[in-house]
Every structure is written in C-alpha cells, then in structure tokens.
N, C-alpha and C positions, 0 to 999 in steps of 0.2 A: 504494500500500500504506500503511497506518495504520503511523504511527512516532512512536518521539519519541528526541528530540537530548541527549546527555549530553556535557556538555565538563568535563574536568580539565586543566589548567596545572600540570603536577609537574618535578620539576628532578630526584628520583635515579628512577630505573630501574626499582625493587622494584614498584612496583603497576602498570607496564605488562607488565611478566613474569609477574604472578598474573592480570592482567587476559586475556593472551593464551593462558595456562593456562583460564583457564573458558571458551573459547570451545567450543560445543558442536558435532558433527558436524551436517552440512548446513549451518552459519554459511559466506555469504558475506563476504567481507574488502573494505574497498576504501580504499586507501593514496593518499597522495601528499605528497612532500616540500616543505619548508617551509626555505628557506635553507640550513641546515645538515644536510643527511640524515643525515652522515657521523656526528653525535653527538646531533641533534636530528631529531626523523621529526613529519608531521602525520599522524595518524594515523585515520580511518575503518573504524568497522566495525559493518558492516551484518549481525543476525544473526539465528536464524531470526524472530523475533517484532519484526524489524523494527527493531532497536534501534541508532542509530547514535552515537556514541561517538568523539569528536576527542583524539588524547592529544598533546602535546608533549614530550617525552622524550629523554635521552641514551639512547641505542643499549648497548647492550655483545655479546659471542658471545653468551651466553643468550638474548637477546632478538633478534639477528640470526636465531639456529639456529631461535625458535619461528616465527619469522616465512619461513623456508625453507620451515619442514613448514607452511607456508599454501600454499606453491609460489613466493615469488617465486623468482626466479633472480642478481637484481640487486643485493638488500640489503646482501650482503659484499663489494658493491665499489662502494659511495657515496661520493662524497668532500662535501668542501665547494661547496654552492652546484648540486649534479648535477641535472637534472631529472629524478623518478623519479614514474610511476603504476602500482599496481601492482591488478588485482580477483585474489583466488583466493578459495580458502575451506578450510576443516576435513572431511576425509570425504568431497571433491567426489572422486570416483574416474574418472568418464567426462565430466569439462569442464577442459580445457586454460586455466592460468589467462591472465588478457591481462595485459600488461607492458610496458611503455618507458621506457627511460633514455636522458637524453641527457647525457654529460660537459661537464662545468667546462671550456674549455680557452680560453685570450686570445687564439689565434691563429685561434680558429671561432666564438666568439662572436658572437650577432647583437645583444647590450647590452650592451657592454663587460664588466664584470664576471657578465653573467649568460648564459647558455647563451637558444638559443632555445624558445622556451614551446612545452610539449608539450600535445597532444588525444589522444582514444585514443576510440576506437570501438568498440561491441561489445554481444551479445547475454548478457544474465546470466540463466539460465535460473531461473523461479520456484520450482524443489526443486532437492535434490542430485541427483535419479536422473533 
C-alpha cells in the first residue's frame, strides 16, 4: 500500500491526545513500546490513507482511555520496560484487535533488565467491514 512516515519527538502529552482524537473510523492503529511504556509509548499509526505516524510520548488517563477505545486491553497496566504490541483501530466493529504484553519482572527475564522480545502475528484486514 502507498504511505508515507511522519515522526514527532514531543515530551508533554497534548498533541498525542488531539493527535488520537483525529483519528478517523476505519483507521487501523499499530502500537509498540519503547523502554518506558509506562510514561513513554512508541507509537504507530496506520490510517485509512495509509498514513503512518511514530509518537514518543508521556502517557496520562486521557491518553491511556483514547487509546482503550482503539481496543487495547493492556495500556493501563504498563509498567517500566513491559513489552507491549498492540494493532486495533477506530470503528473496527467485526475484527478483534491483536495484543501482547509481556511484564518487566528480574526473576523471568530473558536480558536481565529486559523482558523477552515479543513477535505477534496476524491478519489486518484491508477495510473496516
């Protein structure tokens, strides 16, 4: 599919809230954490015109909650360091989003400080319906 790549580097919150506010019905979402999920997210997002979009960002409830009603199930229980991939999308009614977290924890880590590195597999269907 024809796309192009927008990257922002922001530190407060405010334009990935309005950013996740204009996302339109049928926009596919596709997420994944970056060290710190817990107050920083890497952020993808694929939307209908193909538009993909990398945000780095502190988290807060607003921005956890919009990012719920994309469907993750994970987001409000990130911590530091958690491994999270997450696709859903906006107005997706009949596709189940795909998700995996895997906890921070020293006593199951497979890199000491890091959890073991997640893949995720799965069919993104071309429309929302």
């Amino acid at each position: 599919m024809p796309g192009s790549y927008v990257h922002l580097d922001i530190t407060d919150v405010e334009p990935l809230i309005e950013f996740l506010k204009t996302i339109k019905d049928g926009s596919f979402v596709l997420m994944a954490s970056s060290d710190d999920p817990a107050t920083r997210s890497s952020i993808r997002v694929k939307a209908t015109r193909c538009l993909f979009v990398q945000l780095y960002n502190r988290l807060n409830d607003e921005a956890r909650t919009l990012i719920t009603e994309l469907g993750s199930s994970y987001i409000s229980v990130l911590e530091f360091r958690n491994n999270w991939l997450f696709v859903g999308g906006k107005g997706i009614k009949n596709i189940k989003p795909l998700e995996q977290h895997i906890k921070n924890d020293k006593a199951f880590n497979k890199y000491d400080d890091w959890p073991e590195m997640l893949e995720m597999g799965g069919c993104i269907p071309y429309s929302k319906d």
